[in-house]
Structure formats: C-alpha cells, structure tokens
Residue frames relative to the residue before (quaternion, step in Angstrom):
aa qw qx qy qz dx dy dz
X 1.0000 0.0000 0.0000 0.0000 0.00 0.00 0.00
X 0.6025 0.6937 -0.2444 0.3098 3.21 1.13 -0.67
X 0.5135 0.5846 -0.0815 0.6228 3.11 1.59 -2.07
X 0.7556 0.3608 -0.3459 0.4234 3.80 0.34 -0.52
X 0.5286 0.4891 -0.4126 0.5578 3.56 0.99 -0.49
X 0.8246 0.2899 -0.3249 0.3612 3.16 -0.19 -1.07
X 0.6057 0.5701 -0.3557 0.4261 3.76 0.76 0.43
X 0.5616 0.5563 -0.3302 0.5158 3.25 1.67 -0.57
X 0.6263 0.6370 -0.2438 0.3776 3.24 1.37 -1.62
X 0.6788 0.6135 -0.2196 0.3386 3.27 1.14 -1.07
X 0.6042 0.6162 -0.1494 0.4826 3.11 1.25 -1.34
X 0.6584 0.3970 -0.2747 0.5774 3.77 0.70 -1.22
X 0.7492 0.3944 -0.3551 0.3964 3.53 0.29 -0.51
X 0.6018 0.5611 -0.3649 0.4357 3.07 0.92 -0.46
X 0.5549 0.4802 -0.2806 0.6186 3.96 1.15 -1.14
X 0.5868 0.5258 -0.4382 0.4327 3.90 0.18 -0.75
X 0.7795 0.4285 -0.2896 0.3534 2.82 0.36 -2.08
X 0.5919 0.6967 -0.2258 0.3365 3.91 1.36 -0.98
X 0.6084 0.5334 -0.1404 0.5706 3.40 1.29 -1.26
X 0.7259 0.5351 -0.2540 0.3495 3.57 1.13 -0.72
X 0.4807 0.6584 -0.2977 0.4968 3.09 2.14 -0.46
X 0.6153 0.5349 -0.3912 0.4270 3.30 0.80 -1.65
X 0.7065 0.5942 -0.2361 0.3033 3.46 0.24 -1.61
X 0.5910 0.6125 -0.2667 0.4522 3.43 1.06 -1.08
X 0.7869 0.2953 -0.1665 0.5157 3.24 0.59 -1.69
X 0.3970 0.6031 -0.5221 0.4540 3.83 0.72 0.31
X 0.8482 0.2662 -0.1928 0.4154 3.31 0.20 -1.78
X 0.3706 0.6994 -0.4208 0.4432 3.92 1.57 0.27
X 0.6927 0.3806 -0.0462 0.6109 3.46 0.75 -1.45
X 0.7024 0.5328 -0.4689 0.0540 3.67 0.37 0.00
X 0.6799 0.3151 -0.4098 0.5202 3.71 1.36 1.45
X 0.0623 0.7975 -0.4601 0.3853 2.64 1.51 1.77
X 0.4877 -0.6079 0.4979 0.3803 3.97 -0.19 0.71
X 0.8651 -0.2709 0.0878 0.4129 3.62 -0.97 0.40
X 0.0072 0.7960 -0.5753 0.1880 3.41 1.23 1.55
X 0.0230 -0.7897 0.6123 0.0303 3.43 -0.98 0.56
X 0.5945 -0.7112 0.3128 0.2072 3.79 -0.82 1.67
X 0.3447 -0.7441 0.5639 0.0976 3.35 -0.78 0.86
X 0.1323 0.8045 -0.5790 0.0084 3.47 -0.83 0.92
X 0.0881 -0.7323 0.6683 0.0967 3.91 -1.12 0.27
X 0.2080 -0.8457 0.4898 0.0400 2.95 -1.56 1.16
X 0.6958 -0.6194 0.2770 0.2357 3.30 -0.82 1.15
X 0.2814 0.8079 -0.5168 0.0312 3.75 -0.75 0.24
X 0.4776 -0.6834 0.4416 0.3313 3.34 -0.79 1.50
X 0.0773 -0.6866 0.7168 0.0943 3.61 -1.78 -0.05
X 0.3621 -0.8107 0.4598 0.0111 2.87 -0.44 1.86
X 0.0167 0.8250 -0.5432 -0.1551 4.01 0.00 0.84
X 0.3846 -0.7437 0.5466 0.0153 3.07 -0.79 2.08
X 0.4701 0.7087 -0.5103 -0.1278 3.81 -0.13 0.35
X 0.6121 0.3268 -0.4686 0.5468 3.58 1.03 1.41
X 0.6278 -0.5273 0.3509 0.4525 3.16 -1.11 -0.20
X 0.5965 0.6128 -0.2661 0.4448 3.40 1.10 -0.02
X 0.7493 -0.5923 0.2184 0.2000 3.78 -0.62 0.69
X 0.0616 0.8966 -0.4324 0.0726 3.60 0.69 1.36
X 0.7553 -0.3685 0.2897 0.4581 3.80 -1.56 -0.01
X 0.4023 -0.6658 0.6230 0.0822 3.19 -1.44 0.76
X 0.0042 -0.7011 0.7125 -0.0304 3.94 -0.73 0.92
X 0.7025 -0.5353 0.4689 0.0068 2.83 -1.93 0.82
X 0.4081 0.7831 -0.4690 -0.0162 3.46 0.42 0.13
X 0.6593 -0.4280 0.2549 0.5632 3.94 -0.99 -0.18
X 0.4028 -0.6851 0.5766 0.1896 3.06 -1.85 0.29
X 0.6655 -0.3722 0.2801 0.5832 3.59 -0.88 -1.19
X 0.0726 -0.8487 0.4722 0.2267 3.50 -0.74 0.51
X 0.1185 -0.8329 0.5383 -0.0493 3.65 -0.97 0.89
X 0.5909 -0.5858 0.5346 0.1476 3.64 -1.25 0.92
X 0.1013 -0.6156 0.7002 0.3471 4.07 -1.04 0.79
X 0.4714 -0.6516 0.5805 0.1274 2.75 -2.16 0.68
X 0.6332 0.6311 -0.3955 0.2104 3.13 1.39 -0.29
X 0.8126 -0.3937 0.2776 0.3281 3.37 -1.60 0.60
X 0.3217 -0.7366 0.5601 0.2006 3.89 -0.78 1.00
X 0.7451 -0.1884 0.4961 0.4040 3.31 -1.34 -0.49
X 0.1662 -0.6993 0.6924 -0.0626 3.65 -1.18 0.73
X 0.0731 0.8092 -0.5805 0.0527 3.56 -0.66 1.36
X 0.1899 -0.8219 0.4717 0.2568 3.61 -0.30 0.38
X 0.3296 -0.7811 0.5271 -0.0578 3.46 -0.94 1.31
X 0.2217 -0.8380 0.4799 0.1352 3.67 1.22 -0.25
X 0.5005 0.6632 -0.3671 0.4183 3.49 1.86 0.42
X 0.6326 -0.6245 0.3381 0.3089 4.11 0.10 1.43
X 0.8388 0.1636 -0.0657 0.5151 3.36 0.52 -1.15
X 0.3730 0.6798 -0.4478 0.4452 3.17 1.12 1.02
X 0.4341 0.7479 -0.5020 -0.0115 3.55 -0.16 0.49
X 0.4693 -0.6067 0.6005 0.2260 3.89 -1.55 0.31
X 0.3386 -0.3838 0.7987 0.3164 3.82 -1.03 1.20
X 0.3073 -0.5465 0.7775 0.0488 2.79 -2.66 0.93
X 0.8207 -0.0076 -0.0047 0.5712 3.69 -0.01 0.82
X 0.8127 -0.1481 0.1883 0.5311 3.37 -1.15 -1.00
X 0.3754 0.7679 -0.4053 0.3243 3.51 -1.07 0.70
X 0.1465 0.8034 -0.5770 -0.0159 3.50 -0.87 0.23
X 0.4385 -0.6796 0.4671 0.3572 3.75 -1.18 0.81
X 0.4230 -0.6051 0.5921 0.3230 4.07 -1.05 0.30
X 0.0017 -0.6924 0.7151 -0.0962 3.39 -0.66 0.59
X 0.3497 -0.7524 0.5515 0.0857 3.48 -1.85 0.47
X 0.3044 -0.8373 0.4134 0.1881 3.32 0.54 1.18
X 0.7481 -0.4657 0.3319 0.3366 3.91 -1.65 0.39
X 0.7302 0.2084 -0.3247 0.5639 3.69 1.14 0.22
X 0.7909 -0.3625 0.2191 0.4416 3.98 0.78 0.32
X 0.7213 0.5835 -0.2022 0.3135 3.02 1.05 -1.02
X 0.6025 -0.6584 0.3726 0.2541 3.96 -0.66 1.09
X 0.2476 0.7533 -0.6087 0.0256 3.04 -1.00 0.62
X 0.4748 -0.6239 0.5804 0.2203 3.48 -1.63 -0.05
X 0.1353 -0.7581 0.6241 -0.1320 3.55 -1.23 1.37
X 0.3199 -0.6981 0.6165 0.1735 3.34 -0.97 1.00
X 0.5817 0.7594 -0.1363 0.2578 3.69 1.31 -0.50
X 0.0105 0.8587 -0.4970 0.1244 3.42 1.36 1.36
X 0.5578 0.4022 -0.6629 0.2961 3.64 -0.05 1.20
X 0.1423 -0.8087 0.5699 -0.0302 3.23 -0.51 1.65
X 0.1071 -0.6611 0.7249 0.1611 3.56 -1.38 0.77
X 0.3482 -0.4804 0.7599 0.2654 3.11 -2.40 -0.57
X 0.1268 0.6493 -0.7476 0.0585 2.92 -1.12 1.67
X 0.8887 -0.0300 -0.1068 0.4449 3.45 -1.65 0.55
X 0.7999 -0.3924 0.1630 0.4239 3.51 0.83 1.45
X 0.5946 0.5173 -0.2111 0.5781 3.36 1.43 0.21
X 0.0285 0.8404 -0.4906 -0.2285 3.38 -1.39 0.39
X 0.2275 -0.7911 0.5675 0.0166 2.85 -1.40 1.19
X 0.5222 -0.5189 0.4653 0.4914 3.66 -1.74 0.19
X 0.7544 -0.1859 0.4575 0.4325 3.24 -2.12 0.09
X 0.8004 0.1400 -0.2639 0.5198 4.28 -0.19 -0.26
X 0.9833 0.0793 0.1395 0.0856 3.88 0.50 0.78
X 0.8417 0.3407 -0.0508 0.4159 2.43 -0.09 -2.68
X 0.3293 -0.6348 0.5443 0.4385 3.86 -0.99 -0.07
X 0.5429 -0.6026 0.5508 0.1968 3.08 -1.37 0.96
X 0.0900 -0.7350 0.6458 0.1863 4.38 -0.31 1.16
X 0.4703 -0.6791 0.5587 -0.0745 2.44 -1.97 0.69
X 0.3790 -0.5618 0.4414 0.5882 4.22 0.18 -0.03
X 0.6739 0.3617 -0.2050 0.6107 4.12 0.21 -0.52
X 0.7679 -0.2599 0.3734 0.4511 4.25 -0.09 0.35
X 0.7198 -0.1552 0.4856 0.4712 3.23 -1.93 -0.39
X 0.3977 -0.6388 0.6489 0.1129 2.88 -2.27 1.04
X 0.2776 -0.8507 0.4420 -0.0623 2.93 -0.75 1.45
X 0.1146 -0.9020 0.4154 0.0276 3.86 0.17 0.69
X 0.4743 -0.7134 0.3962 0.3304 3.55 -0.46 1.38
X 0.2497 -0.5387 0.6474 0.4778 3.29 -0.76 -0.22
X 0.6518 0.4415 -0.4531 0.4184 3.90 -0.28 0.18
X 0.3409 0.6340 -0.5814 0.3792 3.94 1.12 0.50
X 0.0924 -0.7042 0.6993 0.0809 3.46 -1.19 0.51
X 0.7801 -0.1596 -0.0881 0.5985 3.55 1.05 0.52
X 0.2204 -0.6701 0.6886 0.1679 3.84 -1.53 0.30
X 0.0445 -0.7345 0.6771 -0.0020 3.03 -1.28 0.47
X 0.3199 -0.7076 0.6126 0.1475 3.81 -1.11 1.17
X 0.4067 -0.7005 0.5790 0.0925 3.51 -1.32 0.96
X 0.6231 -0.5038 0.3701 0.4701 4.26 -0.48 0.59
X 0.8138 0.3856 -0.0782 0.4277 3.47 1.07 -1.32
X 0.5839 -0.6090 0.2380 0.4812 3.57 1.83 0.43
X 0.4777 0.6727 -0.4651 0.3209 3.74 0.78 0.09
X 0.4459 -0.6782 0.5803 0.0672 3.25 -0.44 1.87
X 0.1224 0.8147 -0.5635 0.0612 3.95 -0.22 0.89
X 0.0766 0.7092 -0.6957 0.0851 4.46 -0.05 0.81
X 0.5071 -0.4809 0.7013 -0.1409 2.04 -2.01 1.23
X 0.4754 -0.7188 0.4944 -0.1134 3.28 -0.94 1.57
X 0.3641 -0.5645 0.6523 0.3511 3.71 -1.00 0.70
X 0.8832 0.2360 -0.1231 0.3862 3.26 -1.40 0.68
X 0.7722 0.2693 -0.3234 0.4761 3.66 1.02 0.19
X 0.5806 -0.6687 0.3893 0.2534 3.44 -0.66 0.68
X 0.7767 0.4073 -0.0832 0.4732 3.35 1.35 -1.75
X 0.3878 -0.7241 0.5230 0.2274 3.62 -0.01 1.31
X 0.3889 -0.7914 0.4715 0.0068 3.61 -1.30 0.79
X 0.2439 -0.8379 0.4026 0.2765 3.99 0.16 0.71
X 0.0887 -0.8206 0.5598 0.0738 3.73 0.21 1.12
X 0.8099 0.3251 0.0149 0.4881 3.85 0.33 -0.92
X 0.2181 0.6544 -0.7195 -0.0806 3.60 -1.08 -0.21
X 0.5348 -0.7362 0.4132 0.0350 3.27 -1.26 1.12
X 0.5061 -0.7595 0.3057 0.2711 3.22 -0.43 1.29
X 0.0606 0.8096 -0.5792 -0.0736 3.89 0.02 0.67
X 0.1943 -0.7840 0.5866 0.0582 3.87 -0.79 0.66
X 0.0669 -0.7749 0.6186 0.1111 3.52 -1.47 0.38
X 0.0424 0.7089 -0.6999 0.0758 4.41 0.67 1.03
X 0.5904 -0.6157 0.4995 0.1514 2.22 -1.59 0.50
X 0.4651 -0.7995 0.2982 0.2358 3.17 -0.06 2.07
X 0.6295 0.5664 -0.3901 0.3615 3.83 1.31 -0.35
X 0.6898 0.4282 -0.1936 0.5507 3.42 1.35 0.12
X 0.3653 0.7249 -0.3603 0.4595 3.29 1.66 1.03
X 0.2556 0.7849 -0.5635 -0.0334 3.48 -0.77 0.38
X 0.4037 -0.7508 0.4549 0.2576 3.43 -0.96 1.34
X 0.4404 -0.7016 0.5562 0.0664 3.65 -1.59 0.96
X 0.6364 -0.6607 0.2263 0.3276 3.21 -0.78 0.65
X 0.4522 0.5911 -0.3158 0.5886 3.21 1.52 0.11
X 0.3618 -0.7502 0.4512 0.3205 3.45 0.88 -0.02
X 0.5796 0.5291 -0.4719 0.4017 3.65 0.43 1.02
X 0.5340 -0.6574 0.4326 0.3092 3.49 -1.19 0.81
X 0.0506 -0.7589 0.6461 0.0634 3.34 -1.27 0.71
X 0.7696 -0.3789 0.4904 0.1534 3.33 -1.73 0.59
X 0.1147 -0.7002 0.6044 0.3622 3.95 -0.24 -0.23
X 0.8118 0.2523 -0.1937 0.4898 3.11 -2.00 0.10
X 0.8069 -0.5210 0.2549 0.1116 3.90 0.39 0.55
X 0.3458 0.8305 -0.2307 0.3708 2.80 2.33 -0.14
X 0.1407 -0.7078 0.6848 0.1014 3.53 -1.23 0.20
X 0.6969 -0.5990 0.3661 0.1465 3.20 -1.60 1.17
X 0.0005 -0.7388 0.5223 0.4259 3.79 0.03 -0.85
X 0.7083 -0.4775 0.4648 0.2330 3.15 -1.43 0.54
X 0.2258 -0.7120 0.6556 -0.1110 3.73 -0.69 2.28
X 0.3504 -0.7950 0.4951 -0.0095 3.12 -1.05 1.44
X 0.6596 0.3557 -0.2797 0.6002 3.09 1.31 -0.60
X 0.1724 0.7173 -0.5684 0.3642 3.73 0.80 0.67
X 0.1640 0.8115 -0.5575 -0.0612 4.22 -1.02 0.34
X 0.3887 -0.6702 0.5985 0.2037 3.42 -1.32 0.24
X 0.1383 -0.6341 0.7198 0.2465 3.43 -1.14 0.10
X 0.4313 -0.7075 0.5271 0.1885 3.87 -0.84 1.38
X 0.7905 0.0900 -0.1521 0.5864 3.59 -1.07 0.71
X 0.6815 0.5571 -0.3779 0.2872 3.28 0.23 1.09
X 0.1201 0.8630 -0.4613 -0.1674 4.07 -0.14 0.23
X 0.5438 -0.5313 0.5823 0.2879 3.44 -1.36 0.55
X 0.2313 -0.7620 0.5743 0.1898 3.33 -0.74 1.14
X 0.8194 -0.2382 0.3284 0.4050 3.82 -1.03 -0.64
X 0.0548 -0.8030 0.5204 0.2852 3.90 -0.48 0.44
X 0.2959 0.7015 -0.6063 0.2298 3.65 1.10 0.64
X 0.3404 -0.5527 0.7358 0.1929 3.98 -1.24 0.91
X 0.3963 -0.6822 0.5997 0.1337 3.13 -0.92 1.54
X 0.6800 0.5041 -0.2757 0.4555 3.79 0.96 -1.33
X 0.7051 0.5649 -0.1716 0.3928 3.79 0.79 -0.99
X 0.5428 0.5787 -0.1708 0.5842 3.44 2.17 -0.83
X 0.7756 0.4867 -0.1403 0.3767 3.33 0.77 -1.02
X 0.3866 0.6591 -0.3240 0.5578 2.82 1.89 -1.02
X 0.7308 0.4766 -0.2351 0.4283 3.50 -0.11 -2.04
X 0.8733 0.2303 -0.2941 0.3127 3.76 0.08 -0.70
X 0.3570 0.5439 -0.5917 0.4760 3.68 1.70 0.64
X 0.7075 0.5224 -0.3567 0.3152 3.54 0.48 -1.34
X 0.6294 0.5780 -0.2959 0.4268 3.59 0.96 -1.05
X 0.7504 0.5256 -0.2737 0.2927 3.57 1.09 -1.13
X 0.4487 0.7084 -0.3011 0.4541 2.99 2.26 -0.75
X 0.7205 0.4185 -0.2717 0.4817 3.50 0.48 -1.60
X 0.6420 0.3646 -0.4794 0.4745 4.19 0.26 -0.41
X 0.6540 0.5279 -0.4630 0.2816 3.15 0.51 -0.43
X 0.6738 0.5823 -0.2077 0.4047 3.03 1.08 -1.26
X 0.6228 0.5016 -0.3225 0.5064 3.42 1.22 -1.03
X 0.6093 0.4670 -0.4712 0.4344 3.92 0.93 -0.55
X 0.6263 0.5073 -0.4364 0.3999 3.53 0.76 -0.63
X 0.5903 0.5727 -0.4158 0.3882 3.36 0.44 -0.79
X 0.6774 0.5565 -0.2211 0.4273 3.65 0.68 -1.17
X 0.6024 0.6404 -0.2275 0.4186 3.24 1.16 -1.40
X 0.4476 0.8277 -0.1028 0.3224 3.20 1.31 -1.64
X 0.8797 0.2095 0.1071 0.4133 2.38 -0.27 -2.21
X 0.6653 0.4856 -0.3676 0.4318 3.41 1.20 -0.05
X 0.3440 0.8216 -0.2830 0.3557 3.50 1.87 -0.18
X 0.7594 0.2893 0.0010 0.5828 2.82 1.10 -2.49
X 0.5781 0.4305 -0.5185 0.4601 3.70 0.50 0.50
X 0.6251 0.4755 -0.4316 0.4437 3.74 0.88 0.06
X 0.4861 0.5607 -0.3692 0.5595 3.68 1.43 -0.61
X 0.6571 0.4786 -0.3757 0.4450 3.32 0.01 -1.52
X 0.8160 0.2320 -0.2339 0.4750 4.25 -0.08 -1.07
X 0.4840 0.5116 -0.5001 0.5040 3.53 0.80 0.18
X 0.7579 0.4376 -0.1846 0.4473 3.58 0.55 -0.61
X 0.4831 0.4922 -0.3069 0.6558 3.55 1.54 -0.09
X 0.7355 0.3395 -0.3680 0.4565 3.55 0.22 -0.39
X 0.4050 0.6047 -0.5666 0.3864 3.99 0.78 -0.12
X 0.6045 -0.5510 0.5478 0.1758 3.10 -1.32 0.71
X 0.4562 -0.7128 0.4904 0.2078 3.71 -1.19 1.01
C-alpha cells in the first residue's frame, strides 16, 4: 500500500512539477512581442492489472498554443508592424527551414531583415534584402517593403512580405518559439493577410490568470511532496515496529 502511494505521489508531482514549467515560461514571455500561451492537458491512465478497479496516474496529454489575438500598441516605429487578425509572418529560421511568427518587431541586420530573435523575414521573391543606399523603409498594410533612396524623393516597391494563414490546428510551436507546419510543409502565401504599420502585438499570456495557475500549482507539488514524505514516515514506523520483539 505504501509503494502505491508513493507512486501516485510521484506521478502528481511529477505533472505538477511539469505544468509548472509551462506556466513559468508563459509568465517569462509575457512582454514577449506576439508571444502566444502554451497549455497541456491532463489525462488520467488507469493501471488495469486485474479485472477489477485500480489507481489512476496522471500522465501528459496533448499540448497546444492560444491563438488568440494580444494587445496592439502603436509605436510609430517603420519596421514595426502588428498581423491584423488571423495570420502569421513567414520568416526563415537558423537552419533554412520556414516558419511562421506573430512577431512584427523587425530589424536590419547585415542588409537583411529580420525578427528581434534572427529569423529572416521571406518575401514573395526570397529574403528581404536592404540596400545599403536606403535612407529609409517603410511597410505597406498589405506587406510591400517600399525604401527610399539617397537622392530620390519617390520611394520604390522592392519586396512584399510573405503573410500566411494554415490552419492554426495543424500548428506546432518549436523550440525557437516559432510555428511550424508538420512533416516539413510550408504555408502558401494569403493576400488578404494585413498589418497595422508602426505597431506590435504584445503577448496574450494573462499575467493575473498565470500567477493564479502557478500559486495553485505550487500548492498541489507541495502537497503531493507531503504526501510522499508521509508515506515514507509510516513505512519506517510500520518496520520499526516489526522488528520489536514478540
């Protein structure tokens, strides 16, 4: 009876201890640019070894990401932009491979543009590429990548930016924190996709609703260590008391 407690104990703490990660790295990311919350769900597992009715452990479920829409600040900063609704930018992650970012705080590094972690920002024609003779860029509602030239007045459309719309139920996020296709796939490219310029989508993680979750979580490991603690107490009584003499 013992061995079974302390196996139940083990399990819950172990999920607790699991659920606390998620939570953490929510409330880590939660003025992360167009961070989006991570959740995992719970499902008993019923260990059957008679036909008759045995303990029940905890074990992981499916995890999955809200999509819903963050906050929207305006910044009046060019290479700032916010997906409007449904949508994601295409970006090129650190080994080639496509993905999809809610994360419109774009720089220019080494003549390129990329997000805030990197990624190159695609384009309908490849990666965006920036002269070094731009004297400013500007982004269009509909992703057209338009710079301005020393010495010319009339700004020029070099680029228009890949904006996508998969279907978010066939999304799964990567450790890099972008969204990927399964099995290697790539999105195609949604015109009616928009941006709001000089703007970014902050995080939809509820700071109040996170915090909540990781008092409540700290309660149950805690509790589940006690439980363990417990039970390992009264199994030292229990053989301390077997050894008394008859």
């Amino acid at each position: 009876m013992v061995d079974k407690a302390l196996f139940l104990g083990t399990s819950a703490a172990k999920e607790s201890m699991h659920q606390l990660e998620i939570v953490t790295n929510n409330l880590a990311n939660v003025t992360k640019t167009g961070f989006r919350a991570d959740y995992e769900t719970q499902v008993p597992f019923q260990l059957a070894e008679t036909e008759k009715e045995s303990r029940t452990y905890g074990v992981h479920g499916a995890s999955y990401s809200d999509f819903s829409q963050g906050p929207v600040i305006k910044t009046e900063r060019d290479l700032d932009i916010a997906v409007a609704g449904k949508g994601f930018i295409a970006v090129q992650n650190k080994i080639g491979k496509e993905g999809y970012t809610r994360d419109g705080n774009l720089q220019i590094q080494d003549g390129l543009l990329k997000t805030a972690g990197g990624h190159l920002v695609l384009g309908s024609s490849g990666v965006i590429s920036i002269p070094e003779s731009a004297e400013r860029l500007s982004i269009a509602t509909d992703g057209s990548v338009s710079i301005k030239f020393k010495g010319d007045p009339n700004p020029v459309i070099t680029n228009k930016i890949k904006f996508t719309n998969p279907d978010i139920a066939k999304l799964g996020k990567g450790e890099d924190g972008l969204f990927y296709l399964p099995n290697g796939a790539t999105a195609n490219l949604d015109d009616s996709v928009r941006i709001t310029p000089g703007a970014l989508e902050s995080s939809n993680v509820n700071a109040v609703e996170a915090l909540t979750s990781l008092i409540e979580l700290s309660r149950q490991f805690d509790m589940d260590s006690n439980l363990m603690k417990t039970m390992q107490e009264n199994a030292t009584k229990a053989n301390e008391i077997l050894q008394l003499p008859a």
